[in-house]
C-alpha positions in Angstrom: -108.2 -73.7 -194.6 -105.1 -75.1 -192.7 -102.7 -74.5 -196.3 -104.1 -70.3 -195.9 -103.4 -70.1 -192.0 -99.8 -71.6 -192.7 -99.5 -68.7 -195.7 -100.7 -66.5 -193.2 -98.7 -67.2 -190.8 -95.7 -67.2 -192.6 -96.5 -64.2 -194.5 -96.8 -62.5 -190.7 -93.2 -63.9 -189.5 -91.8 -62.4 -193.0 -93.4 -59.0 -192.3 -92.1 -58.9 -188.6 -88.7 -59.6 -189.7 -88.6 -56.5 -192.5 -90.3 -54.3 -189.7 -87.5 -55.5 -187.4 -84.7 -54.7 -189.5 -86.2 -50.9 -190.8 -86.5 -50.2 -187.3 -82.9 -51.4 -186.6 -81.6 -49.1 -189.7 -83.7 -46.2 -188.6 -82.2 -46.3 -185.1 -79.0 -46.2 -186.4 -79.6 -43.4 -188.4 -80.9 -41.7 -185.0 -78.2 -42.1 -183.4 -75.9 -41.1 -186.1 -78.0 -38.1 -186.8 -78.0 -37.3 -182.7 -74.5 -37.7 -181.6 -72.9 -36.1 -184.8 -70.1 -37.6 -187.7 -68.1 -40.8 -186.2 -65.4 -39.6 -183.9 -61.8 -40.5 -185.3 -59.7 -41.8 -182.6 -56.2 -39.1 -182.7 -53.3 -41.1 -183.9 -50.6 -40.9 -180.7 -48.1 -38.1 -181.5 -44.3 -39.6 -181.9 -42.1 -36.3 -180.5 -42.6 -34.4 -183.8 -44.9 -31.4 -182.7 -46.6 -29.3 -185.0 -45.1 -25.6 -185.5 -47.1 -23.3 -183.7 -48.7 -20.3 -184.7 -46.1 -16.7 -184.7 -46.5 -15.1 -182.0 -49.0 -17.4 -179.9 -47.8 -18.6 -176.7 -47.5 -22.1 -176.4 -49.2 -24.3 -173.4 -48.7 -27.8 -174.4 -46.6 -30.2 -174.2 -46.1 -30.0 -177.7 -44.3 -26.5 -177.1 -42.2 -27.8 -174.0 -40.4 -30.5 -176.2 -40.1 -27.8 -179.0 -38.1 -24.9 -176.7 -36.2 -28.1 -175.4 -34.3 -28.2 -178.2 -32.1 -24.7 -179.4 -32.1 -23.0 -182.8 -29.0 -23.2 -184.8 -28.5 -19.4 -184.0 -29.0 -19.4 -180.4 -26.2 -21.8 -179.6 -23.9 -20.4 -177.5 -21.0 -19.1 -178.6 -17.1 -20.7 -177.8 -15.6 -19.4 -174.5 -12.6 -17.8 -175.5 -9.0 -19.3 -175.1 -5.7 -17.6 -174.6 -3.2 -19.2 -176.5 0.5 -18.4 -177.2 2.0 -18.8 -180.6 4.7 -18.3 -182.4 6.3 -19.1 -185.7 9.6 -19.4 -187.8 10.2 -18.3 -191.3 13.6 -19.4 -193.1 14.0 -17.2 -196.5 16.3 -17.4 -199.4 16.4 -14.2 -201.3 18.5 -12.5 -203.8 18.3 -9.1 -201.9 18.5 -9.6 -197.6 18.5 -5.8 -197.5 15.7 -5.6 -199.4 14.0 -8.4 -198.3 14.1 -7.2 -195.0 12.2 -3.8 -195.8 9.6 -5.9 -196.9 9.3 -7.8 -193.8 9.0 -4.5 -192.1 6.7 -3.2 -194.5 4.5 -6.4 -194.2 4.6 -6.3 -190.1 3.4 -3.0 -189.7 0.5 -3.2 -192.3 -0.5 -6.0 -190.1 -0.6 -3.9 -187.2 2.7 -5.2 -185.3 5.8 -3.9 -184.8 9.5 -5.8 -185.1 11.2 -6.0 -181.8 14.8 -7.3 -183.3 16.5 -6.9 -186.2 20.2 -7.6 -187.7 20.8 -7.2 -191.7 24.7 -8.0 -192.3 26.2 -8.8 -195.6 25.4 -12.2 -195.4 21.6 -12.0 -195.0 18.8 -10.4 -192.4 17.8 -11.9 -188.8 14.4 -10.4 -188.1 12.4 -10.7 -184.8 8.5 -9.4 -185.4 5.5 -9.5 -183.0 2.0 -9.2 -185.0 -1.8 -10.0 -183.8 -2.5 -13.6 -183.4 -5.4 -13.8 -185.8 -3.1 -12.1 -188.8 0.2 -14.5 -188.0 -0.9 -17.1 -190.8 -1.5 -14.3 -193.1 1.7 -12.3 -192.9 4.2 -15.7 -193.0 2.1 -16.7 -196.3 3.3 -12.9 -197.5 6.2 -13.2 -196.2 6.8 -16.9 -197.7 5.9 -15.8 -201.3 9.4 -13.0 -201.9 11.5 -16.1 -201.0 12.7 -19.7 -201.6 11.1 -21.6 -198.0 14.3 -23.0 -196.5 12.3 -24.0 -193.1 8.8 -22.7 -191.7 7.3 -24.0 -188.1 5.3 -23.2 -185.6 3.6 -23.7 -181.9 0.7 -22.9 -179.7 0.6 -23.0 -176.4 -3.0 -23.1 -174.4 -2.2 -20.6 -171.5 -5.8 -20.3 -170.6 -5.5 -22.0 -167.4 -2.4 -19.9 -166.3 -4.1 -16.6 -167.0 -7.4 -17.8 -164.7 -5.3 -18.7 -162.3 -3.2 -15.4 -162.3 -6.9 -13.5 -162.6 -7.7 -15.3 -159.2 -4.3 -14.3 -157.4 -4.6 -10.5 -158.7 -8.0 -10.4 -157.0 -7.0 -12.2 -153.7 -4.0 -10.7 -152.7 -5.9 -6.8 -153.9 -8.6 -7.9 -151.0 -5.4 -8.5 -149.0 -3.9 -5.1 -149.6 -7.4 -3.5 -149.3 -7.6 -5.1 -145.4 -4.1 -4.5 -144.8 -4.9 -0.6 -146.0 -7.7 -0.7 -143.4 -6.0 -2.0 -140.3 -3.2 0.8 -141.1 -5.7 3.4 -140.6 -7.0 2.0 -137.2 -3.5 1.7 -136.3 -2.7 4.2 -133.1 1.0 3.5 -132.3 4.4 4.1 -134.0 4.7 0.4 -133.5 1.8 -0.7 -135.2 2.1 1.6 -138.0 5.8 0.6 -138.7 4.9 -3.2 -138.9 1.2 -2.9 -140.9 3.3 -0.2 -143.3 5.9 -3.5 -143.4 3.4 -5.6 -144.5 1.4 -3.5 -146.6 4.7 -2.9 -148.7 5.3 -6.6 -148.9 1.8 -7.4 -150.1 1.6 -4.4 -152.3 4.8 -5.9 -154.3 3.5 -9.4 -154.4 0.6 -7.8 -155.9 2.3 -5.6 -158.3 4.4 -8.9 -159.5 1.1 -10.6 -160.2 -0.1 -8.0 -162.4 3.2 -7.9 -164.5 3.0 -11.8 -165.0 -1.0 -11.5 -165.9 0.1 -8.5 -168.1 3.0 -10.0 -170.2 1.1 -13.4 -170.6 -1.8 -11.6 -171.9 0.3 -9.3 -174.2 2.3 -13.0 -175.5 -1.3 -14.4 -176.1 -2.4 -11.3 -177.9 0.4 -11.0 -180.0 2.2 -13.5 -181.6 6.5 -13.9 -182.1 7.6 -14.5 -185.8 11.0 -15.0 -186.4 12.3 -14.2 -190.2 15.8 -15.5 -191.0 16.8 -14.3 -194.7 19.9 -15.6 -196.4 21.5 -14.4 -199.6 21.3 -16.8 -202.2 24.8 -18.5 -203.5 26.9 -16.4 -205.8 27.1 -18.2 -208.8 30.4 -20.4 -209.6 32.7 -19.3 -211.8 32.8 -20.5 -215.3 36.2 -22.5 -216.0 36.9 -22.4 -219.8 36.9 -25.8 -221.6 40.9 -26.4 -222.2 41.8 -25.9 -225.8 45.0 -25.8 -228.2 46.5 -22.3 -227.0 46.1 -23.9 -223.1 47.6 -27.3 -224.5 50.8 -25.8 -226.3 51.1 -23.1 -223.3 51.3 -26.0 -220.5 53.6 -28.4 -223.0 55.8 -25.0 -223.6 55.8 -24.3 -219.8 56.6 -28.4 -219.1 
């Protein structure tokens, strides 16, 4: 009797513990079943953000770091420098004449114009003024009907000269412009004589100004070549080698 109570018993504890753990899977299962598939934790972005969508307007943060940085075609382009150059071309060329009509031709086909020139018998001495962006070009034409004897060249950055010029031009126009004004409230012969004194003054300070903006700008958009050609070296003359008729005419002459 007591052997069956203990089987009992321990056949009770054995069934409480299977009941215990079906219940334990089936609540699981609830719970899955109620609060949807596990919830993946998102991985922390690391400043790469995803491309957006074409034509959708972005509200994150993802789009803020993306407009931060510019596309390779919306960089801004260079500011603009003004800068003087000028060059010099030593020739030697069988034909300075000649040579020197090719210079000419060259310069105008490059859209400048020659503002010196001296051809003598002993070569040419050209003086030519062509756009700035075609002076490489025309001195490597130019360089090709010749033997090099010297080529060089400078640039100066007059950027800051013209800015400053710009600024004066505009400052001492206001000037004229108040000057101008007072003038017309002026009542007396007094007072017109001295503003009309002082409007002239200002009106030639301005007019200098201009010139010296003007010419800067004209030596910054056209460049100075200088082309010096020289005849090439007449050939020496041939001295015959001395033979028997020179021998017997120098011992008959000694």
């Amino acid at each position: 009797m007591r052997r069956r109570y203990v089987v009992a018993a321990t056949v009770g504890v054995a069934l409480l513990g299977v009941l215990a753990a079906v219940l334990a899977l089936m609540g699981d299962r609830g719970g899955a079943s109620t609060a949807g598939p596990p919830m993946i934790a998102p991985a922390p972005e690391v400043g790469v953000a995803e491309p957006a969508p074409s034509g959708a307007a972005g509200t994150s943060g993802d789009d803020t770091r993306s407009a931060a940085v510019p596309a390779p075609g919306a960089l801004p382009d260079p500011i603009g420098r003004d800068v003087v150059r000028t060059a010099q071309l030593t020739l030697r060329v069988p034909d300075p004449t000649a040579a020197a009509r090719g210079v000419r031709t060259a310069v105008a086909a490059a859209g400048g114009v020659v503002a010196e020139e001296q051809v003598d018998g002993t070569g040419a001495w050209l003086v030519v003024r062509v756009p700035a962006a075609g002076l490489d070009r025309v001195v490597d034409d130019l360089a090709a009907t010749g033997v090099v004897l010297g080529r060089s060249g400078r640039a100066e950055d007059a950027t800051e000269q013209v800015v400053d010029l710009d600024s004066r031009v505009a400052t001492q126009q206001a000037s004229v412009t108040r000057v101008r004004a007072l003038l017309a409230q002026a009542t007396s012969i007094g007072d017109v004589v001295a503003v009309e004194s002082e409007l002239a003054r200002r009106e030639a300070d301005l007019d200098s100004l201009q010139r010296r903006l003007a010419t800067l700008r004209d030596r910054a958009a056209l460049s100075t070549l200088t082309v010096e050609l020289r005849s090439a070296p007449a050939p020496a003359p041939v001295t015959p080698a001395p033979g028997f008729g020179a021998g017997l005419g120098a011992g008959w002459a000694g």
